[in-house]
N, CA, C and O atoms as a GROMACS GRO file, in nm:
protein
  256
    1UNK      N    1  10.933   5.053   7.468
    1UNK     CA    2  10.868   5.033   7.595
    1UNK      C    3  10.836   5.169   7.656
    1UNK      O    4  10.910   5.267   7.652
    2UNK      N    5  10.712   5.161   7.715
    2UNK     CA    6  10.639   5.279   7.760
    2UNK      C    7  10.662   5.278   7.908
    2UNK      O    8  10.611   5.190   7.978
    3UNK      N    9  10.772   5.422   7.980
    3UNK     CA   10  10.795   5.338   8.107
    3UNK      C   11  10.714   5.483   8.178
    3UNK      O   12  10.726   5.593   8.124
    4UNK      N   13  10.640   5.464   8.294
    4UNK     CA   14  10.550   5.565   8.377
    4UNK      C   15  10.586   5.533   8.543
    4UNK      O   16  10.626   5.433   8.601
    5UNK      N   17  10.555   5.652   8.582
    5UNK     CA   18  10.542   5.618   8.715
    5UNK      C   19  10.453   5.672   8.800
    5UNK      O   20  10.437   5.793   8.815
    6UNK      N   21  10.390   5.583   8.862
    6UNK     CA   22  10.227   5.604   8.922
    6UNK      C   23  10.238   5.557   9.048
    6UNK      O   24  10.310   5.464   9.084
    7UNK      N   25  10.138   5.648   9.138
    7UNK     CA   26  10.113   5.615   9.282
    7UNK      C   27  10.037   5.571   9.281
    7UNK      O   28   9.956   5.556   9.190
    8UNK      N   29  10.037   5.502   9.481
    8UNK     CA   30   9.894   5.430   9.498
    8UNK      C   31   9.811   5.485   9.440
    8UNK      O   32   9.838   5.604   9.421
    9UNK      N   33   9.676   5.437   9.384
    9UNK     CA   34   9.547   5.469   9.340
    9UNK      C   35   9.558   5.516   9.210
    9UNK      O   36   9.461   5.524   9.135
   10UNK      N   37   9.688   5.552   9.174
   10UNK     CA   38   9.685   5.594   9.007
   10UNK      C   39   9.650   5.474   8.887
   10UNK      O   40   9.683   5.356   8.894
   11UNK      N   41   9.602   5.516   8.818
   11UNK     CA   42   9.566   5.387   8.677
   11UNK      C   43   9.615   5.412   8.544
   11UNK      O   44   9.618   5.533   8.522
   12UNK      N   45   9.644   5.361   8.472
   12UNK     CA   46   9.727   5.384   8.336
   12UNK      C   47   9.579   5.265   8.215
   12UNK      O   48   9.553   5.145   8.212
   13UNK      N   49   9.524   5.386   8.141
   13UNK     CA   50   9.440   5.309   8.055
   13UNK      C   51   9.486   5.225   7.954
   13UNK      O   52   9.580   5.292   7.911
   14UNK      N   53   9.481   5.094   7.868
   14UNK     CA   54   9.521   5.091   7.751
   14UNK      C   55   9.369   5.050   7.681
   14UNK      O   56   9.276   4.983   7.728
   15UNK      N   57   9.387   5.126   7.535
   15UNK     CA   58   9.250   5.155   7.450
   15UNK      C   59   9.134   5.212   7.576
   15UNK      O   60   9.169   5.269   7.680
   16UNK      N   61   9.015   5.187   7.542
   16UNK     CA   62   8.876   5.195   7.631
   16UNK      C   63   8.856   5.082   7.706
   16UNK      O   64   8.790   5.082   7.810
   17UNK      N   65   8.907   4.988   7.660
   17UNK     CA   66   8.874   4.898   7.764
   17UNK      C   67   8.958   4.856   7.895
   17UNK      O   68   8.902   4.799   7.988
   18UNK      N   69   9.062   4.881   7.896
   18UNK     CA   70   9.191   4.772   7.977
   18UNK      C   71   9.187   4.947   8.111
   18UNK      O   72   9.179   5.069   8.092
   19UNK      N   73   9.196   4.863   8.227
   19UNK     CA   74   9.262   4.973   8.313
   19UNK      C   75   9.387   4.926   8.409
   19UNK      O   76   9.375   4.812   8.455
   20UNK      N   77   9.437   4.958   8.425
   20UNK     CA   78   9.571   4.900   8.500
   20UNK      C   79   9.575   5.004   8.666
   20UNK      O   80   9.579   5.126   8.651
   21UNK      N   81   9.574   4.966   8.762
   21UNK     CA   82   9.583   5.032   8.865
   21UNK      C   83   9.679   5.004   8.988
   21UNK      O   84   9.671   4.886   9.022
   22UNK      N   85   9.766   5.076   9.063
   22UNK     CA   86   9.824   5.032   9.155
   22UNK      C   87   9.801   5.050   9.301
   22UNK      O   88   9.845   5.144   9.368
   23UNK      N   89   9.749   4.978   9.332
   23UNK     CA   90   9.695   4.913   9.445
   23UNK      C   91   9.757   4.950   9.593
   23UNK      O   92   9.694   4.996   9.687
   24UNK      N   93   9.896   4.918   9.589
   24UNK     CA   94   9.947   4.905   9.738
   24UNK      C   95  10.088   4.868   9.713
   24UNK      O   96  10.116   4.764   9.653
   25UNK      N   97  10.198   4.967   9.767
   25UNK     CA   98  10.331   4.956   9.750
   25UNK      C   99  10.392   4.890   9.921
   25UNK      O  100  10.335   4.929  10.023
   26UNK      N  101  10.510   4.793   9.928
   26UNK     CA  102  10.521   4.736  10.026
   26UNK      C  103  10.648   4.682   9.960
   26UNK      O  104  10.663   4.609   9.862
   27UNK      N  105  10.762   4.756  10.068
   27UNK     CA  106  10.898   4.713  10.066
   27UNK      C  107  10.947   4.733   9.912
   27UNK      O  108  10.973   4.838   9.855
   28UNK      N  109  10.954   4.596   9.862
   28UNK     CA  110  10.991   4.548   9.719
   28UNK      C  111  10.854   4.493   9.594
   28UNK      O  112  10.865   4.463   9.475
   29UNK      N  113  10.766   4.497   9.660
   29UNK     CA  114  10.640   4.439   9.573
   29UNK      C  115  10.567   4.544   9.562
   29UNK      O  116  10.589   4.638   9.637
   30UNK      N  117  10.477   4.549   9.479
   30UNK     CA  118  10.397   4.665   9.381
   30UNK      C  119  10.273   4.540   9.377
   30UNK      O  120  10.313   4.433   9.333
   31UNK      N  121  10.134   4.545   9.417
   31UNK     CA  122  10.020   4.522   9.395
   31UNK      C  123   9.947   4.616   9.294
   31UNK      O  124   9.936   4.738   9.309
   32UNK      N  125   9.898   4.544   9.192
   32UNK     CA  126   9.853   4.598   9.071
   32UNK      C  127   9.658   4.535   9.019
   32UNK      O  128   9.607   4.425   9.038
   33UNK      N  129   9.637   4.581   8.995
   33UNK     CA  130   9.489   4.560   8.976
   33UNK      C  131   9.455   4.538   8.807
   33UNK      O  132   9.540   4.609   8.753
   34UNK      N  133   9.393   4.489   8.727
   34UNK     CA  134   9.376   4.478   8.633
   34UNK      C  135   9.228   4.464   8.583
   34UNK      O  136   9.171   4.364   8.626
   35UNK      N  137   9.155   4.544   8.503
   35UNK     CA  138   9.055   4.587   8.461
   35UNK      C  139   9.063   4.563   8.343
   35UNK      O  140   9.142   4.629   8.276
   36UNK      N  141   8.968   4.441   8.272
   36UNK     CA  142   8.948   4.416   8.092
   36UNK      C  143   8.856   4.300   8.078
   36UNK      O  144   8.837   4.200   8.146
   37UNK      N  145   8.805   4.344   7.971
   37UNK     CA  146   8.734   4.253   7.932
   37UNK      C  147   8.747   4.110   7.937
   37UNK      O  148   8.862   4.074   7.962
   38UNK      N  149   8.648   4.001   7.918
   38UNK     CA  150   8.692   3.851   7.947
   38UNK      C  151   8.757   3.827   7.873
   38UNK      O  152   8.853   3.766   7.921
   39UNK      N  153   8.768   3.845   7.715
   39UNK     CA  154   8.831   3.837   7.597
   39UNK      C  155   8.950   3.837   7.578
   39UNK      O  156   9.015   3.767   7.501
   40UNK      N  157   8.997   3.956   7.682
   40UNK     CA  158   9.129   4.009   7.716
   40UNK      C  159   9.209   3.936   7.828
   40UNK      O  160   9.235   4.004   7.927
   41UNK      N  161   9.257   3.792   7.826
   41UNK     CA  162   9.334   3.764   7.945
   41UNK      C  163   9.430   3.770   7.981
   41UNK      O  164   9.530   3.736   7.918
   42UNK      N  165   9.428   3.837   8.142
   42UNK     CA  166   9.571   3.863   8.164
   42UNK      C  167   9.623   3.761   8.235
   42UNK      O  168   9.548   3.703   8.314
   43UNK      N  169   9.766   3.716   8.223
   43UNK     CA  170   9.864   3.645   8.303
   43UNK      C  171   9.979   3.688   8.366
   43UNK      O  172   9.997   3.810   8.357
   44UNK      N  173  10.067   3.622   8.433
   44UNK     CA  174  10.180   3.645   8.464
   44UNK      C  175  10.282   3.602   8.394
   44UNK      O  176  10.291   3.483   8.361
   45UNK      N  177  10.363   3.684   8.365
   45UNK     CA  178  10.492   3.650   8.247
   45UNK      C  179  10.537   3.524   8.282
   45UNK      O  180  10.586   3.478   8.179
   46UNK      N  181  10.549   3.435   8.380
   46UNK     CA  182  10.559   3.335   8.425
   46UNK      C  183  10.512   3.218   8.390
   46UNK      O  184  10.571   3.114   8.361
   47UNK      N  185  10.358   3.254   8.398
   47UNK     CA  186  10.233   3.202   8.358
   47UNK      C  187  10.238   3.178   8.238
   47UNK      O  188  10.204   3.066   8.198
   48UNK      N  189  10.285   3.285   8.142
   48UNK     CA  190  10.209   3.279   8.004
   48UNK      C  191  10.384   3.209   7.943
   48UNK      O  192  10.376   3.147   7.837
   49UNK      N  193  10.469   3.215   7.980
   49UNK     CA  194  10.562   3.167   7.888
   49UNK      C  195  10.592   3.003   7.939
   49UNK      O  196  10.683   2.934   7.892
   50UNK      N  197  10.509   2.962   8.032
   50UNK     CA  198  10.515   2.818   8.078
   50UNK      C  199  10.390   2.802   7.989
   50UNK      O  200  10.435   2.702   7.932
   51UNK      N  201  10.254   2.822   7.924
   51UNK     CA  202  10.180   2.822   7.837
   51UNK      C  203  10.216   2.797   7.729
   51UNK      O  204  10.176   2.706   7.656
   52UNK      N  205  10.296   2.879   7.707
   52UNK     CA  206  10.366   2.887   7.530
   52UNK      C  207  10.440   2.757   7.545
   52UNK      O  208  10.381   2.656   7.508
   53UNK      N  209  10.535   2.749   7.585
   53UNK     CA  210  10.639   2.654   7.612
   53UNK      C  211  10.571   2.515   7.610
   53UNK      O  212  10.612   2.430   7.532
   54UNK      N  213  10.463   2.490   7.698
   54UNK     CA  214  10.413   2.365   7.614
   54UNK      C  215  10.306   2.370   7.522
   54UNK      O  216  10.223   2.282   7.500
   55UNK      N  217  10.316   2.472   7.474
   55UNK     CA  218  10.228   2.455   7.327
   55UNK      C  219  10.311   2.409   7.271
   55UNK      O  220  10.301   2.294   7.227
   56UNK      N  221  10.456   2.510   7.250
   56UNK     CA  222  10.593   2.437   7.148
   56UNK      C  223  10.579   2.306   7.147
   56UNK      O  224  10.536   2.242   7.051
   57UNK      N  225  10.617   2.256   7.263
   57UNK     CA  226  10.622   2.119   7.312
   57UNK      C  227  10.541   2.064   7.225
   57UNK      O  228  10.587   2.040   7.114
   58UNK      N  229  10.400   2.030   7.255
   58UNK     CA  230  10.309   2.007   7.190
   58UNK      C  231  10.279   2.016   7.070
   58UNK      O  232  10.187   1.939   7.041
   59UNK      N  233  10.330   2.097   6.956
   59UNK     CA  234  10.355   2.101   6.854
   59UNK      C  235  10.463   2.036   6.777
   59UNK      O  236  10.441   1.992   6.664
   60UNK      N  237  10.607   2.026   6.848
   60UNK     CA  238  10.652   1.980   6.803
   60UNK      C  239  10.670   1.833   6.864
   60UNK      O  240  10.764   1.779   6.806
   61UNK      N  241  10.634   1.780   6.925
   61UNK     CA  242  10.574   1.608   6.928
   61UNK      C  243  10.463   1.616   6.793
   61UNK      O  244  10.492   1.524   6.717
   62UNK      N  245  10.356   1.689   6.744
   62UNK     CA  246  10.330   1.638   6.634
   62UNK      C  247  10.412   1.674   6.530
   62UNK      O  248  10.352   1.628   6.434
   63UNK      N  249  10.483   1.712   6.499
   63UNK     CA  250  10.568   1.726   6.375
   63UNK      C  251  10.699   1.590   6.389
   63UNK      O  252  10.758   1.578   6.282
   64UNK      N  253  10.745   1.501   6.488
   64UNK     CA  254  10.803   1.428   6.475
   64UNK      C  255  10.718   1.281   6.503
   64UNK      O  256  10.776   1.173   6.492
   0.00000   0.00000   0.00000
């Protein structure tokens, strides 16, 4: 894991396409901006492992 630390307005690139930027610091929360292609979707770790989770699901109802 790649760990950095960036101020407001700073951006961290990944490849040419993706830009990552931080937005606005407040108390305990970090506002972050995200720049990428449509191809490229981003979620919230939240988001994406409630995704997965019923794919499993979903997969394994067809296997039984």
């Amino acid at each position: 894991m790649l760990i950095l630390t960036r101020r407001v307005g700073e951006s961290v690139r990944i490849g040419n396409d993706i830009k990552i930027s931080v937005l606005n610091v407040r108390k305990n929360q970090v506002r972050i901006g995200f720049e990428a292609p449509g191809d490229h979707p981003v979620y919230r770790e939240e988001i994406w492992e409630k995704k997965h989770q019923d794919a499993d699901d979903t997969e394994m109802d067809a296997v039984t």
